[in-house]
C-alpha positions in Angstrom: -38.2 -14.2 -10.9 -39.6 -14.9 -14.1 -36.9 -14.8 -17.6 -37.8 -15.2 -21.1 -38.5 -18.8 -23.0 -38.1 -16.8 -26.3 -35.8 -18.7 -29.0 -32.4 -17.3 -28.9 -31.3 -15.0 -31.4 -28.1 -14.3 -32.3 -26.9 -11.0 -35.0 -24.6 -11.8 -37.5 -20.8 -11.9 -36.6 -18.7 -9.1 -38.1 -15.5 -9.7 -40.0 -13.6 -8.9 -36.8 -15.8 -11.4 -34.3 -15.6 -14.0 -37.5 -11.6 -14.0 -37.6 -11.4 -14.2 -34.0 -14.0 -16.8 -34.4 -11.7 -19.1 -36.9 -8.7 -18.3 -34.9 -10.7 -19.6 -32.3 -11.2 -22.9 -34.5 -14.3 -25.7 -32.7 -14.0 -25.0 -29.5 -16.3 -23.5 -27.5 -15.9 -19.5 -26.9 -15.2 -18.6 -23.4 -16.5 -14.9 -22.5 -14.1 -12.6 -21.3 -15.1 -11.3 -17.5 -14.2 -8.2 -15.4 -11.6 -10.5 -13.8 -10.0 -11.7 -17.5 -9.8 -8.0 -18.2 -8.9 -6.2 -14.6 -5.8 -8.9 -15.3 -5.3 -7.3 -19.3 -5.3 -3.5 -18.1 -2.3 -4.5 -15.7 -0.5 -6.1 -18.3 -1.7 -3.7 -21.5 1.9 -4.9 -23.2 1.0 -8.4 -23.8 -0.8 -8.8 -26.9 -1.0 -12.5 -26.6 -3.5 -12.3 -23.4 -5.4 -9.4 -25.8 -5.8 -11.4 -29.1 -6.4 -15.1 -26.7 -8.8 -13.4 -24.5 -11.0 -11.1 -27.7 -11.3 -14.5 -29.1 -12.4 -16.3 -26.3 -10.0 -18.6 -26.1 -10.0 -21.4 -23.1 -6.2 -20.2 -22.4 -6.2 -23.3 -19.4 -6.7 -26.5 -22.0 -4.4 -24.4 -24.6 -1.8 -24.5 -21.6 -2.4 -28.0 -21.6 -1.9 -28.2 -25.1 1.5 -27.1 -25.3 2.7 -28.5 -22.4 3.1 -26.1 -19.7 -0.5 -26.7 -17.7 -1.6 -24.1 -15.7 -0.6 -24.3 -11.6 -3.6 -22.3 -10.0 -7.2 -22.4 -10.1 -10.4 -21.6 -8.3 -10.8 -24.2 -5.0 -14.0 -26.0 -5.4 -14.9 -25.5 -2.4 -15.3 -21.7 -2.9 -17.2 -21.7 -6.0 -19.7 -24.1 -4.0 -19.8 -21.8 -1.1 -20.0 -19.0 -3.5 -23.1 -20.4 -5.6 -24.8 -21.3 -2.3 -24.3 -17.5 -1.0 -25.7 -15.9 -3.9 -28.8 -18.3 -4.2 -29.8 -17.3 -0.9 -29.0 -13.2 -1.6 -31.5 -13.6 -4.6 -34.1 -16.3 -2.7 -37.9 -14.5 -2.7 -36.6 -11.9 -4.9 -33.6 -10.7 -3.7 -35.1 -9.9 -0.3 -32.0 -9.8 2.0 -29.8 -8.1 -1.3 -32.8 -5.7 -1.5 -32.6 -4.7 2.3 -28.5 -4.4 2.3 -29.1 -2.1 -0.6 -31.2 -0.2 1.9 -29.8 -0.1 4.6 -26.4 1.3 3.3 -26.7 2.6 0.0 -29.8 5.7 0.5 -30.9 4.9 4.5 -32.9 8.0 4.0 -35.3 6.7 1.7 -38.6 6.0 2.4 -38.9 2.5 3.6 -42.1 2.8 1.4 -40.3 3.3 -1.6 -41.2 0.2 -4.1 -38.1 -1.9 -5.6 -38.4 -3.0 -9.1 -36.5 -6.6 -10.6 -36.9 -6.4 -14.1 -36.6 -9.2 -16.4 -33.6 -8.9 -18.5 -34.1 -12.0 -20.8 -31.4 -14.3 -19.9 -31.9 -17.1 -21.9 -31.0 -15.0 -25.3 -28.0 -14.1 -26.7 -25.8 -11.7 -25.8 -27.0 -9.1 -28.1 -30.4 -9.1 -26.9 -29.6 -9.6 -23.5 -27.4 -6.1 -23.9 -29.8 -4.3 -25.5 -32.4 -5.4 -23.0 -30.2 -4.1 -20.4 -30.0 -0.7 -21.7 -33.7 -0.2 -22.2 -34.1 -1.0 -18.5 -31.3 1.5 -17.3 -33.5 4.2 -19.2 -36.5 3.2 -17.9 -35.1 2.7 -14.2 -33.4 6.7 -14.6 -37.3 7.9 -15.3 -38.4 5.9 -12.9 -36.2 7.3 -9.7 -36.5 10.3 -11.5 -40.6 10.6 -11.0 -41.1 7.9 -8.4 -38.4 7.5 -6.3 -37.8 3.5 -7.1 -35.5 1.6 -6.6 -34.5 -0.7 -9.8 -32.2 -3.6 -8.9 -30.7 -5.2 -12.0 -29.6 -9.4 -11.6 -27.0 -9.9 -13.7 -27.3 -7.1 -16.4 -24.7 -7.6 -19.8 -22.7 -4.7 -20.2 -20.7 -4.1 -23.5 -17.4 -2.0 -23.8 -15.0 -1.3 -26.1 -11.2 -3.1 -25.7 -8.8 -2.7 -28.2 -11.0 -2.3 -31.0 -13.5 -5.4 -29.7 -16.7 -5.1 -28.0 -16.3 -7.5 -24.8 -20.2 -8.6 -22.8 -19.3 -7.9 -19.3 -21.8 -9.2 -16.3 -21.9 -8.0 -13.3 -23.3 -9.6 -9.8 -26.4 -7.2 -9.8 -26.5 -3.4 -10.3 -28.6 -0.9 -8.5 -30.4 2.0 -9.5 -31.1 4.4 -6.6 -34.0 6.6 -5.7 -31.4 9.8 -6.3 -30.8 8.3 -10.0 -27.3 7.0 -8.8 -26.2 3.8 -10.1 -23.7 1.6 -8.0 -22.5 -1.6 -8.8 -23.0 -4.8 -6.6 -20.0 -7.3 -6.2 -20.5 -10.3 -4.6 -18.1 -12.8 -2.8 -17.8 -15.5 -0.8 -14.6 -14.4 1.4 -15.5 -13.4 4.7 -15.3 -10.0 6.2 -14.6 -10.9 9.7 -14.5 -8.7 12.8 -14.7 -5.7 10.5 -11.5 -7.0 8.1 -11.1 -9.2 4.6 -8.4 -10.3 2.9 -6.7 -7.3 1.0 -5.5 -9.5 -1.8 -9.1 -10.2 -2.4 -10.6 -7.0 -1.8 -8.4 -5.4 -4.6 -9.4 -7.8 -7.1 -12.8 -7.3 -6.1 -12.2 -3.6 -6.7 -10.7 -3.9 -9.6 -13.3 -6.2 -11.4 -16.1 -3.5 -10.2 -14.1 -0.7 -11.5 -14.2 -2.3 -14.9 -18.2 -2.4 -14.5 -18.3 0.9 -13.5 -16.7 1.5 -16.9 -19.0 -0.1 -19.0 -22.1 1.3 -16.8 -20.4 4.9 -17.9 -20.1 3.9 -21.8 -23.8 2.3 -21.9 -25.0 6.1 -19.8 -22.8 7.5 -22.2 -24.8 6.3 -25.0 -28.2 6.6 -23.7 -27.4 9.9 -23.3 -26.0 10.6 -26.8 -22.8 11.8 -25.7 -18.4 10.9 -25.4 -17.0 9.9 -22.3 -14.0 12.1 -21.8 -10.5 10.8 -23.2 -8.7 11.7 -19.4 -9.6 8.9 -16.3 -9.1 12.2 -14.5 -12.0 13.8 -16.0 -15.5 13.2 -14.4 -18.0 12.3 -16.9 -21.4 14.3 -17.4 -25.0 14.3 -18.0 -26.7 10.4 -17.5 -23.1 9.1 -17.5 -21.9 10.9 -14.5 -24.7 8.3 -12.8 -22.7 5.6 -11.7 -20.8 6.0 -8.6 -17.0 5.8 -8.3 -18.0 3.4 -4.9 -19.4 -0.3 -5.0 -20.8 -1.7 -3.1 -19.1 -5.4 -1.7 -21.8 -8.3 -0.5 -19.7 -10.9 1.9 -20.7 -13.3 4.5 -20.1 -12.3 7.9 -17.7 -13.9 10.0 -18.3 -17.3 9.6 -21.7 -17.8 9.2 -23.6 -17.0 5.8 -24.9 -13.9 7.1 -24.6 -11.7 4.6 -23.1 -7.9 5.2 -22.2 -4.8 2.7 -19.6 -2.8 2.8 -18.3 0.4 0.6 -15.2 0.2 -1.5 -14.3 3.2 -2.8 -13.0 2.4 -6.8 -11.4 6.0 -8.2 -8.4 4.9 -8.2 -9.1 1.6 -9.9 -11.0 3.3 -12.2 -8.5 5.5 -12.9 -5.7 2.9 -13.5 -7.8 0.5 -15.2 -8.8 3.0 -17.7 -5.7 4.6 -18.3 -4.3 1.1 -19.0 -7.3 -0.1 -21.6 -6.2 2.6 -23.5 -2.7 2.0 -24.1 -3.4 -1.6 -25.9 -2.8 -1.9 -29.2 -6.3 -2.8 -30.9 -6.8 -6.9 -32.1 -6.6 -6.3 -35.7 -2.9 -5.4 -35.7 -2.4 -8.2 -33.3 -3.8 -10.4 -35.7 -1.9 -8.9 -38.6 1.1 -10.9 -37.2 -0.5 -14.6 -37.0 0.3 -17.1 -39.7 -2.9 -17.3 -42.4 -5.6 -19.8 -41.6 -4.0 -20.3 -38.0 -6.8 -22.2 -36.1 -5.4 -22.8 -32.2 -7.3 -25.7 -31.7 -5.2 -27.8 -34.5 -2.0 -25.7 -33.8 -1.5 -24.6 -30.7 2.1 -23.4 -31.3 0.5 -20.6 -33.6 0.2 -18.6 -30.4 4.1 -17.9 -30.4 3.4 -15.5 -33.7 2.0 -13.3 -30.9 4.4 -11.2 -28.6 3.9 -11.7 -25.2 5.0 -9.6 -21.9 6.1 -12.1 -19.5 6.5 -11.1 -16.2 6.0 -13.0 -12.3 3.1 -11.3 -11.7 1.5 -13.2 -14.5 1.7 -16.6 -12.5 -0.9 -15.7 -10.5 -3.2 -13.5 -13.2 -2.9 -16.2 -16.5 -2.8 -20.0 -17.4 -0.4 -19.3 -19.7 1.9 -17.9 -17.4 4.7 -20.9 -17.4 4.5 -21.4 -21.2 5.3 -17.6 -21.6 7.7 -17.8 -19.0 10.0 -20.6 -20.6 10.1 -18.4 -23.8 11.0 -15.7 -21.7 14.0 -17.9 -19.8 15.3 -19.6 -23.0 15.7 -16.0 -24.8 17.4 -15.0 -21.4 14.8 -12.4 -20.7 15.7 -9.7 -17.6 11.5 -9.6 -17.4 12.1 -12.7 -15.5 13.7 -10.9 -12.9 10.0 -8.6 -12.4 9.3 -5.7 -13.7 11.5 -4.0 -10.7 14.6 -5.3 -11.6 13.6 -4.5 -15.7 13.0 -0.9 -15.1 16.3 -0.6 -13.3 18.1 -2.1 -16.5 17.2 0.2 -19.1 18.3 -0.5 -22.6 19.9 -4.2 -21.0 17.2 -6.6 -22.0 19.0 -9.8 -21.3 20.9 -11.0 -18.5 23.8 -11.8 -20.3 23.8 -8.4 -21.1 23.1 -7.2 -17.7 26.3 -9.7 -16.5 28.7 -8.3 -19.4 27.8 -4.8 -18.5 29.7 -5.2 -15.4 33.2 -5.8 -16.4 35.6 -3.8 -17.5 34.5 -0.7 -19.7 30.7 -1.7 -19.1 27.7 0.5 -18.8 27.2 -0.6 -15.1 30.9 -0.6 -14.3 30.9 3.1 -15.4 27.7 4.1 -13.3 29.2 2.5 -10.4 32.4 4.5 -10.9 31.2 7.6 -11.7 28.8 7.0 -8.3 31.9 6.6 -6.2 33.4 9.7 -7.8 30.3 11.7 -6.7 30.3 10.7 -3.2 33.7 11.1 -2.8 34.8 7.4 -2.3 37.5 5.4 -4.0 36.3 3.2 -6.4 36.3 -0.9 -5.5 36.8 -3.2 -7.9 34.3 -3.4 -10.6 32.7 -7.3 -9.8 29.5 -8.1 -10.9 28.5 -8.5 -7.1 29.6 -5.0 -6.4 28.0 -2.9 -9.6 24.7 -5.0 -9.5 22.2 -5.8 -6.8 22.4 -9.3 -4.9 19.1 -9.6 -5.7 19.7 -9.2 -9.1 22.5 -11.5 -9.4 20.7 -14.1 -7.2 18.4 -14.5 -10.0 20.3 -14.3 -12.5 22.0 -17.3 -11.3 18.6 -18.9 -10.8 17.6 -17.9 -14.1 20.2 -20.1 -15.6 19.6 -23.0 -13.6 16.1 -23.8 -12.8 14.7 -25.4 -16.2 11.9 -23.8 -17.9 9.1 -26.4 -16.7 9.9 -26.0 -12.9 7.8 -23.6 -11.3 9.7 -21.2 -8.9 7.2 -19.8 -6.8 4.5 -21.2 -4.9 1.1 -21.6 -6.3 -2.4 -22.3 -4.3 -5.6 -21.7 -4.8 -6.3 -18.5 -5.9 -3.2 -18.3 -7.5 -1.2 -16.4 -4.6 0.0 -17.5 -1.3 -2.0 -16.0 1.7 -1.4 -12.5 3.3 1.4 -12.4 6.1 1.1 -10.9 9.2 3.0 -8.3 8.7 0.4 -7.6 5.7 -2.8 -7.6 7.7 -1.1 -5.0 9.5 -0.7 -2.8 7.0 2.9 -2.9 5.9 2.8 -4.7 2.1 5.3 -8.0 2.7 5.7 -7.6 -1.4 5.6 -4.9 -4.5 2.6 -7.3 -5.2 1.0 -7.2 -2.0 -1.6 -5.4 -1.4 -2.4 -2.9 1.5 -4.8 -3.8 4.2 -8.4 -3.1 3.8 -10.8 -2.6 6.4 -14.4 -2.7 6.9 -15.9 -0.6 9.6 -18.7 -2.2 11.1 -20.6 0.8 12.0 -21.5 4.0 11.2 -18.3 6.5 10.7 -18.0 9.5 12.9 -18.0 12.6 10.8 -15.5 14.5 10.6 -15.3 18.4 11.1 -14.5 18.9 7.4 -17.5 17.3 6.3 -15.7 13.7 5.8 -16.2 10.5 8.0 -13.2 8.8 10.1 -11.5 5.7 8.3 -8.5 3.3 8.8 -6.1 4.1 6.1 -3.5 1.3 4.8 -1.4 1.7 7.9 -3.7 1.0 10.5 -4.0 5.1 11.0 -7.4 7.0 11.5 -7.5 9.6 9.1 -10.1 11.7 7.6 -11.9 10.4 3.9 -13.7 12.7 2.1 -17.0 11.4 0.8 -16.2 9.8 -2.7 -18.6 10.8 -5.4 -20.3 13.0 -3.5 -22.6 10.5 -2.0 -22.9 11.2 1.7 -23.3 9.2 4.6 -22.2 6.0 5.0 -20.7 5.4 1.6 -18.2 7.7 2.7 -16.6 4.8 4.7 -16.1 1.0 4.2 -13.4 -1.2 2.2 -10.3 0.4 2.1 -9.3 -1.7 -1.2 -5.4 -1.2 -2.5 -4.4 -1.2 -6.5 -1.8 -4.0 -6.8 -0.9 -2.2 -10.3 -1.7 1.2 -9.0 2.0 2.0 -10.5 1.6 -0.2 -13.7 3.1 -3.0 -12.5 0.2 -5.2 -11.9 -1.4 -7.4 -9.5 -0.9 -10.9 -8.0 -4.1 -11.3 -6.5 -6.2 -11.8 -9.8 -6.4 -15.4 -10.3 -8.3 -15.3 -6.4 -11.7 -16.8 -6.2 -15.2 -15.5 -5.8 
């Protein structure tokens, strides 16, 4: 595939890009991915991840910095696997990608149909590279339009909107069908074996797709001269209605490095992901509250000025999970508790609180009595043990013992232990688990009401209705579950490629 030698070109920064810039101080900028930002929308309350991650921020070696490294990372093991995967997807021009693409994306096309792989100039700057990306959308939409051609797309930049910053986004490849569809390519390195993959995985994978589809919706959107709708719940229109609501998962199969595809059906992650983008507070407020001048590289402590929203889903989404969460411990924080245990609470934000509401004359003592007077019951004495959980109080207690360095969960690689059993059969071992996803490795009976037969998270055959209208067999495939389908975020998005 031949790029561009052209010299690099970069636009001038605005004031915005040049404040996060100096906040930023020498170090090198590190771009903010689908995976950075899936982990944002299920979190939209911490404005420290927003401001650290608009600014490209290396949020690992500021960990370091102050003192509270991070626990997780990527294995290198994967990444090499993962790197030697792709290179043989796009060996002789994508030839094995191309025929997946095929094969389960339009099987109806004529085999005779030529496939496109534009340049996209990736040696320049991200500016360029953007721009070039959108010209070759338009030109692909003609193209399937009057020739029926397919138009893959290696590694296009997307740009959309976050809080008031523009963010470069890069997907694995996307695909521009003969029908003038467009469907985003993920791929991974985690098997699919006998039909099945890891669920934690496949939701992050969905997740990080769902945040291309938006930006493949905004760039339409703008092609097209036109406003995406303010409601997830409302399908876009015209050229931005082109991108599906399913991607379209490249794994190895089994354990060879076969590659196979599989269908992952992303409304619902779109849904979520966009619902939650819009509820962060843009960067320039965020700003508002750091000292003047504050460069991160000479003062790390700086980032305290910025709230954060600590909770234990964030050890396994964010290197600066442990400093947050010794903030969060010391100021005797119920977050620590998860978000579970927080919403049950109410208006008690500490666990002292929490503890004195208990006794005599406290909130929780008066719920429990007034409980017992409903039912019917006499009341038993008013203990802490008796008016809150023993979950609660059991971390309460370990709350105020464990200090504020000592991590309290398990961390691997990945940043989340492995699925259970009792998981891979459907039944979530967790709030942050997710469901099982399956991959059917043939073609889906239909259905008498026009929808193919699928394995739901239970393990149950049920009927799914083809998503986005596409027909055949993206009507089936990965069954991928939301972690932070309720708001509460994921645990699975520090996971690897």
């Amino acid at each position: 595939m031949n790029h561009s030698t052209h010299t690099r070109v970069d636009p001038p920064l605005t004031p915005l890009e040049s404040r996060l810039a100096a906040l930023r101080g020498d170090a090198a900028a590190r771009s903010m991915d689908a995976r950075a930002l899936a982990a944002l929308a299920a979190n939209p309350g911490c404005g420290r991840r927003a401001v650290l991650d608009a600014a490209g921020v290396d949020k690992a070696a500021l960990a370091t910095r102050l003192g509270s490294p991070a626990a997780f990372g990527q294995s290198p093991f994967a990444i090499t696997r993962g790197l030697a995967f792709e290179r043989r997807l796009r060996a002789d021009r994508c030839t094995e990608l191309v025929a997946l693409l095929r094969s389960h994306l339009l099987p109806e096309a004529s085999e005779q149909a030529r496939v496109e792989v534009p340049d996209l100039l990736v040696g320049e700057g991200p500016a360029v590279r953007a721009a070039r990306t959108r010209v070759v959308l338009a030109e692909a939409a003609k193209s399937a339009e009057h020739d029926g051609a397919w138009t893959l797309l290696d590694h296009p930049l997307l740009r959309l909107e976050v809080a008031g910053s523009t963010v470069s986004l890069e997907p694995d490849a996307v695909v521009v069908r003969p029908d003038g569809r467009w469907t985003v390519v993920e791929i991974k390195s985690f098997p699919i074996l006998d039909g099945s993959a890891d669920p934690a995985k496949v939701g992050a994978a969905a997740r990080q797709a769902a945040v291309y589809v938006l930006a493949l919706r905004a760039t339409a959107a703008a092609l097209d001269g036109v406003d995406l709708p303010d409601s997830p719940y409302v399908d876009p229109e015209g050229l931005a209605a082109a991108p599906t609501t399913t991607g379209l998962l490249v794994c190895p199969r089994d354990f060879s490095n076969v590659p196979v595809a599989a269908p992952v059906d992303l409304r619902k992650q779109l849904a979520v992901t966009q619902r939650q983008l819009t509820r962060l507070t843009r960067v320039e407020q965020l700003l508002a509250t750091l000292p003047a001048g504050a460069r991160l590289d000479e003062e790390p402590t700086a980032v305290d000025a910025l709230a954060h929203a600590y909770a234990p889903d964030c050890l396994a989404a964010c290197e600066l999970a442990f400093h947050c969460r010794s903030q969060a411990r010391d100021a005797g924080s119920v977050e620590t508790l998860g978000r579970g245990v927080r919403g049950e609470l109410g208006s008690l934000t500490t666990v002292a609180a929490a503890l004195a509401a208990t006794g005599p004359g406290g909130a929780l003592a008066r719920a429990a009595q007034l409980r017992h007077e409903a039912l019917g019951s006499s009341p038993k004495p008013r203990s802490a043990e008796d008016v809150l959980p023993g979950e609660l109080i059991g971390r309460a207690a370990t709350v105020t013992t464990l200090a504020p360095s000592t991590p309290d969960a398990p961390t691997t690689y990945g940043g989340s232990a492995a699925p259970t059993a009792q998981c891979q059969a459907g039944i979530p071992n967790s709030p942050d688990q997710s469901a099982t996803a399956v991959a059917h490795g043939g073609p889906s009976a239909p259905s008498a009401h026009g929808g193919t037969r699928r394995l739901n998270a239970s393990g149950q055959s049920v009927t799914a209705a083809d998503p986005g209208g596409l027909g055949g067999p993206e009507a089936h495939g990965l069954n991928a579950s939301d972690e932070y389908g309720d708001g509460r975020g994921g645990a699975a998005e520090g996971q690897g490629r």
